[in-house]
CHARMM-style PDB file with segment names, atoms N, HN, CA, C and O in Angstrom:
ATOM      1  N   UNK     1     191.886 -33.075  -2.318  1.00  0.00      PROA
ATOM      2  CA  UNK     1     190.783 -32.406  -1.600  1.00  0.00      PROA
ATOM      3  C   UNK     1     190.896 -30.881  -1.777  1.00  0.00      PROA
ATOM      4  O   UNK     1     189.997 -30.046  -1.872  1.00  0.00      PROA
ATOM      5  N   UNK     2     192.245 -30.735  -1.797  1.00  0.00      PROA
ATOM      6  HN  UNK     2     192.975 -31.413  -1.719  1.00  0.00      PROA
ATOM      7  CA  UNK     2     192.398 -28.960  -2.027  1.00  0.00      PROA
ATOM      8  C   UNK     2     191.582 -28.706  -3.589  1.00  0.00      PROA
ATOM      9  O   UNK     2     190.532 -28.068  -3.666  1.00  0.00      PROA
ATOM     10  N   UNK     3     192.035 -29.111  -4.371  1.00  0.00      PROA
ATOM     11  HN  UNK     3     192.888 -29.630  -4.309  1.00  0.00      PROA
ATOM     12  CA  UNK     3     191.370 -28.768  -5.754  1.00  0.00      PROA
ATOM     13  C   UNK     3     190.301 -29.056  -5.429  1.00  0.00      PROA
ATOM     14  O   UNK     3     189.892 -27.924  -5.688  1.00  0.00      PROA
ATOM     15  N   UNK     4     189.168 -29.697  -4.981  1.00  0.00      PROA
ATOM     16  HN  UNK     4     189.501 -30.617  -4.771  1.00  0.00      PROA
ATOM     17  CA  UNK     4     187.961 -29.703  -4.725  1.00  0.00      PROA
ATOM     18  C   UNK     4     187.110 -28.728  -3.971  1.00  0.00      PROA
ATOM     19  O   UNK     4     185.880 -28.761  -4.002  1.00  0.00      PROA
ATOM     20  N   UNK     5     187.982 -27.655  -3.135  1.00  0.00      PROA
ATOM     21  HN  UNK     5     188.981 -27.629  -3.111  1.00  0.00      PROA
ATOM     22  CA  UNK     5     187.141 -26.896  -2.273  1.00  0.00      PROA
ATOM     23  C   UNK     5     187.638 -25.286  -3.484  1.00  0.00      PROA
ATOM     24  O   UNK     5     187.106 -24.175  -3.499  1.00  0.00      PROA
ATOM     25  N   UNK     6     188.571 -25.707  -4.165  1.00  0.00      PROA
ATOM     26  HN  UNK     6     189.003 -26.609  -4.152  1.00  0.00      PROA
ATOM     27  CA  UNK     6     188.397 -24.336  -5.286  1.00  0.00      PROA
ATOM     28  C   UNK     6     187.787 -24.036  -6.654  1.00  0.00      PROA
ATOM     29  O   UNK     6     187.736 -23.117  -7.471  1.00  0.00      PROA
ATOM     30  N   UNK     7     187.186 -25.759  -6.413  1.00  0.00      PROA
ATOM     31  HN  UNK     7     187.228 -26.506  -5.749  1.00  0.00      PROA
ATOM     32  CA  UNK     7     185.994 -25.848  -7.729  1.00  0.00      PROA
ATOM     33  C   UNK     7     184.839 -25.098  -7.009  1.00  0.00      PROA
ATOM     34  O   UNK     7     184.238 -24.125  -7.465  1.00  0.00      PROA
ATOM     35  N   UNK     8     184.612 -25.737  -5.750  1.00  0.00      PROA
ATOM     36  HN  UNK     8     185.100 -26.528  -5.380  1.00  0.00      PROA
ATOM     37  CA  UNK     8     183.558 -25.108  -4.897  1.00  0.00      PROA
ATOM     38  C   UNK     8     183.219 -23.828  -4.956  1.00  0.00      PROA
ATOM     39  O   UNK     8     182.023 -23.555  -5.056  1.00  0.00      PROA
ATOM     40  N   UNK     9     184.097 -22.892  -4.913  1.00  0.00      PROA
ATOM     41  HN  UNK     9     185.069 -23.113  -4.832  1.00  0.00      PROA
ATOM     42  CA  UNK     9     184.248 -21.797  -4.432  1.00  0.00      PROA
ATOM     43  C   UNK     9     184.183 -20.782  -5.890  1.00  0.00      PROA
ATOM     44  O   UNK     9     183.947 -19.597  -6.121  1.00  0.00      PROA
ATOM     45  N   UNK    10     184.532 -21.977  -6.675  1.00  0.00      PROA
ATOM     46  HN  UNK    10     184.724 -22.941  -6.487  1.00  0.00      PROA
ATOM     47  CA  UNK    10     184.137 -20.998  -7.978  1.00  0.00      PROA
ATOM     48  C   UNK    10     182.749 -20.903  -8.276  1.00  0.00      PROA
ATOM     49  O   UNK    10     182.427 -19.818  -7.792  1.00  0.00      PROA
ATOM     50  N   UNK    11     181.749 -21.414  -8.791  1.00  0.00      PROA
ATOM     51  HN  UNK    11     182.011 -22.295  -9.184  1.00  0.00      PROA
ATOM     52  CA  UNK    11     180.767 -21.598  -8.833  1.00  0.00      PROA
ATOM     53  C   UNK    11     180.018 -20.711  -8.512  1.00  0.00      PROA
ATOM     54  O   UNK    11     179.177 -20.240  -9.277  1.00  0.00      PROA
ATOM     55  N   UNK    12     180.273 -20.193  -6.863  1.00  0.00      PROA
ATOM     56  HN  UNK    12     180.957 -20.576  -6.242  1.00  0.00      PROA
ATOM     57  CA  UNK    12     179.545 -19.761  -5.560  1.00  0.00      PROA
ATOM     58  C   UNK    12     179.765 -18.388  -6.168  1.00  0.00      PROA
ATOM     59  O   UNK    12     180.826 -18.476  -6.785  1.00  0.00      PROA
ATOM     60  N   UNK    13     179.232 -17.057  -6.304  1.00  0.00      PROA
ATOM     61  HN  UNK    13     178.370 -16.986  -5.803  1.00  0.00      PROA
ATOM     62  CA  UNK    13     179.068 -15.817  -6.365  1.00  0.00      PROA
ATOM     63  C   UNK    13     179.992 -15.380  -4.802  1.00  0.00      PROA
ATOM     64  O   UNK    13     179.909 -15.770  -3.637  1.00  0.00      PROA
ATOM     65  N   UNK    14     180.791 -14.459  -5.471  1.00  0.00      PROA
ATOM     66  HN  UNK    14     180.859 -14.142  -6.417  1.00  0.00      PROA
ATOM     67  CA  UNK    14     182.271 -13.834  -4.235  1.00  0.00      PROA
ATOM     68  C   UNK    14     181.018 -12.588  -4.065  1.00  0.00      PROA
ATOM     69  O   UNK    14     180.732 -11.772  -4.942  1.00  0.00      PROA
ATOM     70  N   UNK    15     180.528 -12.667  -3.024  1.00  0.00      PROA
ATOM     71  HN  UNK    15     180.760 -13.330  -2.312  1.00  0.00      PROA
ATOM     72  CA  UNK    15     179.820 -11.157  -2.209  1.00  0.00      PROA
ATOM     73  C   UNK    15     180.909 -10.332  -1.145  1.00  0.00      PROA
ATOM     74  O   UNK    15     180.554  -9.235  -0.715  1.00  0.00      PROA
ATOM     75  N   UNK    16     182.194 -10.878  -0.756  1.00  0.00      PROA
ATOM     76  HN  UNK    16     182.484 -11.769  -1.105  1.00  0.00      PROA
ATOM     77  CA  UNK    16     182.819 -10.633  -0.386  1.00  0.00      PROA
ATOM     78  C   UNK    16     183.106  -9.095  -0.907  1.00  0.00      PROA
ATOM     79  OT1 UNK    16     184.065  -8.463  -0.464  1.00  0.00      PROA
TER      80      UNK     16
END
């Protein structure tokens, strides 16, 4: 599940 929420997160544009 961990490797799954940092595929997520790649994808997503960091506005951070």
């Amino acid at each position: 599940e961990s490797a799954r929420k940092m595929v997520n997160k790649a994808p997503l544009p960091r506005v951070d």
